[in-house]
C-alpha positions as CSV (number, residue, x, y, z in Angstrom):
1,X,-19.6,106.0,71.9
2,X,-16.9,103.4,71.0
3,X,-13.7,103.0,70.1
4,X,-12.3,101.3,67.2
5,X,-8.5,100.3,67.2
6,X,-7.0,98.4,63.6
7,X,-3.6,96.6,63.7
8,X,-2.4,95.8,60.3
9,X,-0.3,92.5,60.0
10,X,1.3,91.7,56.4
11,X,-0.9,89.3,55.9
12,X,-4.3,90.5,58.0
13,X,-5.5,93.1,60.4
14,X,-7.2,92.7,63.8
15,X,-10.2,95.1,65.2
16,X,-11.1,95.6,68.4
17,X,-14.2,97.5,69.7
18,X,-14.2,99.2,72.9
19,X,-17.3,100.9,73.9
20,X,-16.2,104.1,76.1
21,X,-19.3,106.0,77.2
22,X,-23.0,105.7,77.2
23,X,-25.3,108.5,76.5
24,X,-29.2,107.6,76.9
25,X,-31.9,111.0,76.4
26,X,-28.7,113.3,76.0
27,X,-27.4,112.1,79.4
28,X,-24.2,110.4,80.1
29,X,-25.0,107.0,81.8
30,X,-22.9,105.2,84.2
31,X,-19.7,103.1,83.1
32,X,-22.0,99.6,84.3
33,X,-24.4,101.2,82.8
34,X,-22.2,101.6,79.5
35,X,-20.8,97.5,79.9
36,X,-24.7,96.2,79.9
37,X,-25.6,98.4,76.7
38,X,-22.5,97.0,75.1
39,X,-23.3,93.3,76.2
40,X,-26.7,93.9,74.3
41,X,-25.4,95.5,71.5
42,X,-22.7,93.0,70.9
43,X,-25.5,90.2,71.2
44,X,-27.6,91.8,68.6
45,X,-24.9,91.9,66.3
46,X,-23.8,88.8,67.0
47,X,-27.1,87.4,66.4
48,X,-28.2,89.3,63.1
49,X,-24.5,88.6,62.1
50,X,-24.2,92.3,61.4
51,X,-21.3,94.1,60.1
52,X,-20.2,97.5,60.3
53,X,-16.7,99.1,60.2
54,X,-14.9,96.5,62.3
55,X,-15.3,94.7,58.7
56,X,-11.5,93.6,57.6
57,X,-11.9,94.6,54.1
58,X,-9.7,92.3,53.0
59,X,-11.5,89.7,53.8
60,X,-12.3,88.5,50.4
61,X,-8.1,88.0,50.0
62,X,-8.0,85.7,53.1
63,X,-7.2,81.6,52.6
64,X,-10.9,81.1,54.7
65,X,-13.6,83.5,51.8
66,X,-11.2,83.2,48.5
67,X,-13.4,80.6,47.4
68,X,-16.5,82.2,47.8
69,X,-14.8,85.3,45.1
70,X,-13.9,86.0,41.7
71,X,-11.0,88.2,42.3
72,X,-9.8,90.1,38.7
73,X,-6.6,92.0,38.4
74,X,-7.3,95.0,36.6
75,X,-3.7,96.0,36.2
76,X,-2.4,99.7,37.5
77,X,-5.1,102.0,38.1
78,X,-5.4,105.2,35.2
79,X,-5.6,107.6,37.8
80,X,-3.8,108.4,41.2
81,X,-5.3,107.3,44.0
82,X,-4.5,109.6,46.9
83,X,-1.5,110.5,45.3
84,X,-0.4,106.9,45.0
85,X,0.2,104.5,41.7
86,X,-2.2,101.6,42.9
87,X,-2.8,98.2,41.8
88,X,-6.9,97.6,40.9
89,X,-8.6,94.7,41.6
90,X,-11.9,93.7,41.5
91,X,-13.9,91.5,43.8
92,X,-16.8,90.2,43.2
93,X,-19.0,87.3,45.3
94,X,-19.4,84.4,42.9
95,X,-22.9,83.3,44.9
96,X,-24.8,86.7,46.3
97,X,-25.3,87.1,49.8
98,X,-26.3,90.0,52.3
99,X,-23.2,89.3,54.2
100,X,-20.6,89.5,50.9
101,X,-19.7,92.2,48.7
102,X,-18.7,93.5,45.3
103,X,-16.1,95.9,44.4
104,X,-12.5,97.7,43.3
105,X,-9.7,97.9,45.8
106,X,-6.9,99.7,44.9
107,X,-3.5,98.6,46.6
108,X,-0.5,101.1,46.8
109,X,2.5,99.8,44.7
110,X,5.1,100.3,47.2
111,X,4.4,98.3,49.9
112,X,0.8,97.0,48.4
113,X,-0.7,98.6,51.5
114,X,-4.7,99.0,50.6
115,X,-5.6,102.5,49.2
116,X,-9.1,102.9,48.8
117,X,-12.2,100.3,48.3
118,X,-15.0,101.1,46.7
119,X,-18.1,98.5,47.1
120,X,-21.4,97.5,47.9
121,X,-23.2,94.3,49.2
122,X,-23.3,91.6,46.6
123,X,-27.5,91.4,48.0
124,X,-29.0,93.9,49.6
125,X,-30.9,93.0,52.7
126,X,-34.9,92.6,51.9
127,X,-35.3,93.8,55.7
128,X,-34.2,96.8,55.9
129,X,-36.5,99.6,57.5
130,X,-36.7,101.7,54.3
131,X,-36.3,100.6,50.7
132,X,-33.0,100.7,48.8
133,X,-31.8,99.5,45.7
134,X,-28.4,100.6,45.8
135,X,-26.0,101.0,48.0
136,X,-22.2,102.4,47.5
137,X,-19.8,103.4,49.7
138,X,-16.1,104.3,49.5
139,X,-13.6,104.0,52.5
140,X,-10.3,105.4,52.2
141,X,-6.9,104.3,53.7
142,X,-3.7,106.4,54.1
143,X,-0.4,106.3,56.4
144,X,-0.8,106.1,60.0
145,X,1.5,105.7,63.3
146,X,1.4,101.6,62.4
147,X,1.5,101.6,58.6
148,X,-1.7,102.4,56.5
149,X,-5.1,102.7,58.9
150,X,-8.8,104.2,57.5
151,X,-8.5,107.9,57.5
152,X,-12.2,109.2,56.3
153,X,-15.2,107.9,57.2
154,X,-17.2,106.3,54.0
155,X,-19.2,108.0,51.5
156,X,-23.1,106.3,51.5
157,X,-24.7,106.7,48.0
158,X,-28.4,105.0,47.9
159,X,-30.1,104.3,44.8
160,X,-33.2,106.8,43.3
161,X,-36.2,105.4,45.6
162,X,-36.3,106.7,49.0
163,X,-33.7,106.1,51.2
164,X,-33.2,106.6,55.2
């Protein structure tokens, strides 16, 4: 188990993982026990590059990946979006790449805190452990004790072959 803490900043957000317990065959392991698996699994990740939700969505906004995007104002969204007028971009990588991604962000009007993202990879990874042609999700943001912070987890849609 882990803990995930985002601090929003006007002009970025910080994550910080904190892995709390350790359970291996259903039993809780010891809190050394718990730093070494972290150790490993920050290694792997840090090797394979992985994400996961520790990703700043806004990444693709930020001085440092801008250039690697094609970012479209759409205007005001039609709809609400959790009861909010929103502003709709879209953001999509201008080269593919397993580590990029493609999508709508939607933007509050009131103090342009984000809303709601809804995107997938710009590539999906050939080495996965089961095939997938698509790959969707949607994370949604709302207010929080420090401004705006991810409420729900994401919705996971795969494509029509089988997926894990």
């Amino acid at each position: 188990m882990k803990r995930i803490s985002i601090k929003y900043f006007p002009d970025t957000a910080w994550f910080h993982e904190q892995y709390v317990q350790y359970y291996k065959d259903g039993k809780l392991k010891s809190d050394e026990d718990c730093r070494k698996a972290a150790e490993e699994r920050i290694e792997k990740k840090r090797r394979r590059g992985a994400m996961d939700i520790s990703y700043p969505m806004i990444r693709p906004f930020t001085p440092r990946h801008r250039a690697l995007y094609t970012i479209t104002y759409q205007g005001i969204a039609p709809e609400k979006i959790e009861n909010c007028t929103c502003h709709k971009f879209t953001v999509a990588a201008i080269e593919p790449a397993d580590s990029l991604i493609n999508g709508d962000y939607y933007f509050e009007s009131d103090g342009f805190h984000l809303v709601r993202v809804d995107f997938s990879p710009s590539k999906l990874v050939k080495r996965s452990m089961f095939k997938m042609n698509e790959m969707r999700m949607t994370l949604t943001f709302g207010p929080a004790v420090e401004g705006f912070g991810c409420r729900r987890s994401f919705r996971f849609r795969c494509g029509p072959r089988r997926c894990g």
